[in-house]
C-alpha positions as CSV (number, residue, x, y, z in Angstrom):
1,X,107.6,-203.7,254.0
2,X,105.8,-200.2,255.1
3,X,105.8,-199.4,258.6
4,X,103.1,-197.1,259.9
5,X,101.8,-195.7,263.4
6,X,98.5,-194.7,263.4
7,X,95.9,-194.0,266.1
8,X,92.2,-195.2,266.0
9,X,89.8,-193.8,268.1
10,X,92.0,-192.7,270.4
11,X,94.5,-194.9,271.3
12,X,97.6,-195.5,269.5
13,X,99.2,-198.5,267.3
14,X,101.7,-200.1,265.4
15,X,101.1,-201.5,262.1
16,X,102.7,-202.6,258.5
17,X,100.3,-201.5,255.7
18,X,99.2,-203.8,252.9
19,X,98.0,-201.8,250.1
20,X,94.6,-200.3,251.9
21,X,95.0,-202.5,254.7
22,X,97.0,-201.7,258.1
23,X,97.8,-205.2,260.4
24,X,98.6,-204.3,263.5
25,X,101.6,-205.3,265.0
26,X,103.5,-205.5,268.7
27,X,106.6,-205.7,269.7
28,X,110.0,-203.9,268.6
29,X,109.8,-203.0,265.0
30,X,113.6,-203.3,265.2
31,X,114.4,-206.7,267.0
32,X,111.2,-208.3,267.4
33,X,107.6,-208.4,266.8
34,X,104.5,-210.4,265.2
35,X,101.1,-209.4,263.8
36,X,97.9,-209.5,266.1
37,X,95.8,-210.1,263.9
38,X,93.5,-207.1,263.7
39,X,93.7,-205.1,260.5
40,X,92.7,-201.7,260.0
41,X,91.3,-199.6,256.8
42,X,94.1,-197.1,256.0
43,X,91.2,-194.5,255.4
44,X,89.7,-194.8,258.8
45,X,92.4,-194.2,261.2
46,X,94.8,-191.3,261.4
47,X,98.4,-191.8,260.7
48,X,101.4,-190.9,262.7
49,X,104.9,-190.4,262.5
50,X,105.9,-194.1,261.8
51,X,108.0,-194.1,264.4
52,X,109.3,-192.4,267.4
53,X,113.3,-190.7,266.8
54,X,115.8,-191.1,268.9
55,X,117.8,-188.5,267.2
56,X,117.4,-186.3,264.6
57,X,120.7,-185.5,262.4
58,X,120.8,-183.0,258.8
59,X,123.2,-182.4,256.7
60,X,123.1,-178.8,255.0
61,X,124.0,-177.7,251.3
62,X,123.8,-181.5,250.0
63,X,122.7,-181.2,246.6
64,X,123.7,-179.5,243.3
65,X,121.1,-178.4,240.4
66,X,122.9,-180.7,237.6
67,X,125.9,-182.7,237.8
68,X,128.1,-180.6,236.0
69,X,128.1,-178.6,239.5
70,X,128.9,-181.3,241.8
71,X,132.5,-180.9,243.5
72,X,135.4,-182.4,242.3
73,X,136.6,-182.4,245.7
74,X,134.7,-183.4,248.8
75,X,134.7,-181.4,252.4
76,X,136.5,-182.7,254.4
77,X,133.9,-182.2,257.4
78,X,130.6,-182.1,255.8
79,X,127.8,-179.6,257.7
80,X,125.9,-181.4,260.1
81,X,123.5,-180.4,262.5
82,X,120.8,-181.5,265.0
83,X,116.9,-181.0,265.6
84,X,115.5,-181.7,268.8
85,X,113.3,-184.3,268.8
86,X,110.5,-182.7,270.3
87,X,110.4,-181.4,266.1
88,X,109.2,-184.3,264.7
89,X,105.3,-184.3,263.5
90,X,103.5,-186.9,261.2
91,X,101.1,-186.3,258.4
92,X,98.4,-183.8,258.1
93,X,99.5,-182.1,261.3
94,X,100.3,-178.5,261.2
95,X,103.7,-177.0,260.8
96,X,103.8,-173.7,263.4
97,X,105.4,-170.8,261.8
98,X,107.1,-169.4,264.6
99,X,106.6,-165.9,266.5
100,X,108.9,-163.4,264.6
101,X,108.8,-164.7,261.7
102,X,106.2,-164.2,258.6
103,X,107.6,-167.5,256.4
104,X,109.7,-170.4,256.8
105,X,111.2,-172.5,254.4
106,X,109.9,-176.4,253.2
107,X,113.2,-178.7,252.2
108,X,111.7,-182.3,251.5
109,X,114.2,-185.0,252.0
110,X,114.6,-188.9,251.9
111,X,115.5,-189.9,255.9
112,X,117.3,-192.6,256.0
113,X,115.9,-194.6,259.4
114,X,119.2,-196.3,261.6
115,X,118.6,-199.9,262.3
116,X,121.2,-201.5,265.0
117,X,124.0,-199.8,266.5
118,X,127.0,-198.5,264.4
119,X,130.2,-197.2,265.2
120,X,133.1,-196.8,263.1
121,X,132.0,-198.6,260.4
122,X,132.7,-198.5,256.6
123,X,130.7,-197.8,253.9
124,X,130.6,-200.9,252.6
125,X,129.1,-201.6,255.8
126,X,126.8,-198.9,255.6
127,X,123.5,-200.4,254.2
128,X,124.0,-203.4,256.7
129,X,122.7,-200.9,259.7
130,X,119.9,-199.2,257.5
131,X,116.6,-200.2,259.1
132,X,114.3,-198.3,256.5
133,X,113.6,-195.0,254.9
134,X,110.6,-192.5,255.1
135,X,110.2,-188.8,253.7
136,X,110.9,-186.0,256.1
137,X,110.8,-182.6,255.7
138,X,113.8,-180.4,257.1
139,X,111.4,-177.4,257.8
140,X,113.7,-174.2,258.3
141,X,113.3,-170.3,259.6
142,X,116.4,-168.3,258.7
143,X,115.2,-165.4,260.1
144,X,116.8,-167.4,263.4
145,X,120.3,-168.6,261.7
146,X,122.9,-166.9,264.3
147,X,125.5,-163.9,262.4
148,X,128.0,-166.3,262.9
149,X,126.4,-168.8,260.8
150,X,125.2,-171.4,263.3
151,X,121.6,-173.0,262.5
152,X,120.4,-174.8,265.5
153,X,117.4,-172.2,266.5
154,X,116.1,-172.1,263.0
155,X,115.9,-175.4,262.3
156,X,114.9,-176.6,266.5
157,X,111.0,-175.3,266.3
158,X,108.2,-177.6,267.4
159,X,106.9,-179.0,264.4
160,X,110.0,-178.2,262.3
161,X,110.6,-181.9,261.7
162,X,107.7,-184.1,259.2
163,X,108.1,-187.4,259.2
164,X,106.0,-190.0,257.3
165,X,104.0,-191.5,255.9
166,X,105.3,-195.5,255.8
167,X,108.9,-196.5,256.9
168,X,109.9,-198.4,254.0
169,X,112.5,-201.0,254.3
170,X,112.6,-202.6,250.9
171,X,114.1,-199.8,249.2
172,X,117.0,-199.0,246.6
173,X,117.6,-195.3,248.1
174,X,119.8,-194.7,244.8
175,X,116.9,-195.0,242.8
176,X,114.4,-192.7,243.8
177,X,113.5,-189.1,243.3
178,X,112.6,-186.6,246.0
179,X,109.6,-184.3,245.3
180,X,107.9,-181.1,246.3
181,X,105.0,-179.6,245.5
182,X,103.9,-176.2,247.4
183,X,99.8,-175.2,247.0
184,X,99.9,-178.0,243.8
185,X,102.8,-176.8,242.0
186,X,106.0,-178.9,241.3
187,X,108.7,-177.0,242.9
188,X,111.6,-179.9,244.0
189,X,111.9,-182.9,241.6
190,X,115.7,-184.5,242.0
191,X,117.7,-187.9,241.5
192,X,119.8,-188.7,244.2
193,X,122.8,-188.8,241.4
194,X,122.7,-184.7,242.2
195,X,123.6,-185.4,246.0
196,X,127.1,-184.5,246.9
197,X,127.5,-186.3,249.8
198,X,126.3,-189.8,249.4
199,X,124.4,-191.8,252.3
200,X,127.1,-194.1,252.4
201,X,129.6,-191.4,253.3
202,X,127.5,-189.3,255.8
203,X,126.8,-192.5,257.7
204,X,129.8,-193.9,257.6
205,X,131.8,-190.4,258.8
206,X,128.8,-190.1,261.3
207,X,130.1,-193.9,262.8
208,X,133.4,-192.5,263.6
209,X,132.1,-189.3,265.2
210,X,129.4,-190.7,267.5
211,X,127.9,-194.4,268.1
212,X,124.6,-194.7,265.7
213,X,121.8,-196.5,267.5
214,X,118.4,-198.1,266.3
215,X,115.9,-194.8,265.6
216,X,118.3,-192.6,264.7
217,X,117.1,-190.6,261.9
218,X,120.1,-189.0,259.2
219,X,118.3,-186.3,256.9
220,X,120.1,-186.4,253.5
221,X,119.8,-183.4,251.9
222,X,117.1,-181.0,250.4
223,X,117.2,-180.9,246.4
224,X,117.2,-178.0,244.7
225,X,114.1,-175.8,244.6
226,X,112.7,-175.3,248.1
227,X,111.4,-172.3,248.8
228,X,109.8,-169.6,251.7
229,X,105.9,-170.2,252.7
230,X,103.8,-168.9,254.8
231,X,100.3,-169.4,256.6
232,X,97.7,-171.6,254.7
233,X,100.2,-173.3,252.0
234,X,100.2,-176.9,251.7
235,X,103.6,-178.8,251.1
236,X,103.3,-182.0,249.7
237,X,106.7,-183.8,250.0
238,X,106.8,-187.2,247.9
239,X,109.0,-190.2,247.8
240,X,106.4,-192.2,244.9
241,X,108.3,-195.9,246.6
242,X,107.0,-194.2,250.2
243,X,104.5,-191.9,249.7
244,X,103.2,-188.4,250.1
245,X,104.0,-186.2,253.5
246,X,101.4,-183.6,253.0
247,X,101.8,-180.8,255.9
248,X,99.7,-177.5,256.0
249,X,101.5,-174.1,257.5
250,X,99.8,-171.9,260.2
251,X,101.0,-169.7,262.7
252,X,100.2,-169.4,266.3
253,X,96.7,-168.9,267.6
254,X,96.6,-165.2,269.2
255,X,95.5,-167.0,273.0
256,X,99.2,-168.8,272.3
257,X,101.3,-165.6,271.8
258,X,99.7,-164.2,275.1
């Protein structure tokens, strides 16, 4: 099942597409809700970020080129890191290249969406509290990583968070492939067999660190291959069982920087 926001002429809406068809829906996407019965062509509204996070959590340095580099031994406390919420965009809009800076870097990533509370639970249990999963992309300036190596003001810009297009809850996340492609050319194409932390782990340590609630949004990890942009490229960050986050980079109008 895809979950989508969307707005149509103006006003905003909830809604689980069927192929090119969005029925809207109300009520809690996580506890409770039913269709309305009015449907909407995918092509005449303007999508969203499917939903609205209540937090935002990445984990840094997650994947390996090939398998012959993944660790023998695990850390034992992975790199974790917030965003701000106010970070999170949805399709089409623009990603804001900060003041100071002349690029930023694109990491496209499967987001794995939490569905009910968690806390200290085991990674058997894992999948049990896993609401859905859409693409994001863990948008970066490292011109603003700290000397002493923390990240939070690089990755913490408005519009440094993508989300989208479709939550999608019927989804083997071992399966898939996270893609990139920068101005049209392939540049991020990985199996989540190259991840060195699995989901099942990061969750599961994440549990015993802090109680998981329904929103939450845990970043997995940027494949190898992302790379610095700048003003006018076009990152296209694909999940083919989700779909296509397609984001365009500017940089702040000169009446802004005033």
């Amino acid at each position: 099942m895809k979950f989508t926001r969307f707005t149509f002429e103006d006003k905003e809406y909830t809604g689980v597409l069927h192929d090119d068809i969005i029925r809207e829906i109300k009520g809690d996407i996580f506890t409770e809700w039913e269709y309305t019965g009015q449907n909407f062509a995918v092509d005449e509204v303007k999508l969203l970020a499917p939903f609205v996070p209540n937090q935002i959590i990445g984990i840094g340095a997650n994947f390996v080129a090939k398998k012959e580099d993944l660790p023998s031994e695990l850390p034992e406390i992975p790199v974790f890191f917030f965003k701000p919420t106010s970070s999170f965009i949805g399709p089409e809009d623009e990603i804001v290249i900060p003041e100071g800076c002349s690029e930023v870097k694109f990491e496209s990533e499967l987001a794995v969406i939490i569905g009910k509370e968690a806390k200290n639970i085991s990674e058997a249990e894992v999948f049990d509290y896993v609401f859905g999963y859409t693409v994001g992309n863990d948008v970066t300036a490292p011109a603003f990583f700290h000397e002493a190596g923390h990240w939070t003001i690089g990755k913490s810009f408005d519009t440094f968070t993508p989300l989208g297009p479709v939550i999608e809850t019927e989804l083997n996340p071992k399966d898939v492939r996270v893609k990139a492609v920068l101005n049209g050319s392939e540049k991020q194409n990985s199996g989540m067999d190259l991840m060195i932390i699995s989901i099942e782990k990061m969750i599961s340590y994440l549990s015993k660190v802090m109680t998981l609630v329904p929103g939450d949004v845990i970043l997995t990890g940027s494949p190898v291959g992302a790379e610095f942009v700048g003003e006018h490229d076009v990152i296209e960050c694909t999940i083919e069982e989700i779909g296509t986050l397609r984001n365009k980079f500017t940089v702040p109008s000169r009446e802004l920087q005033r």
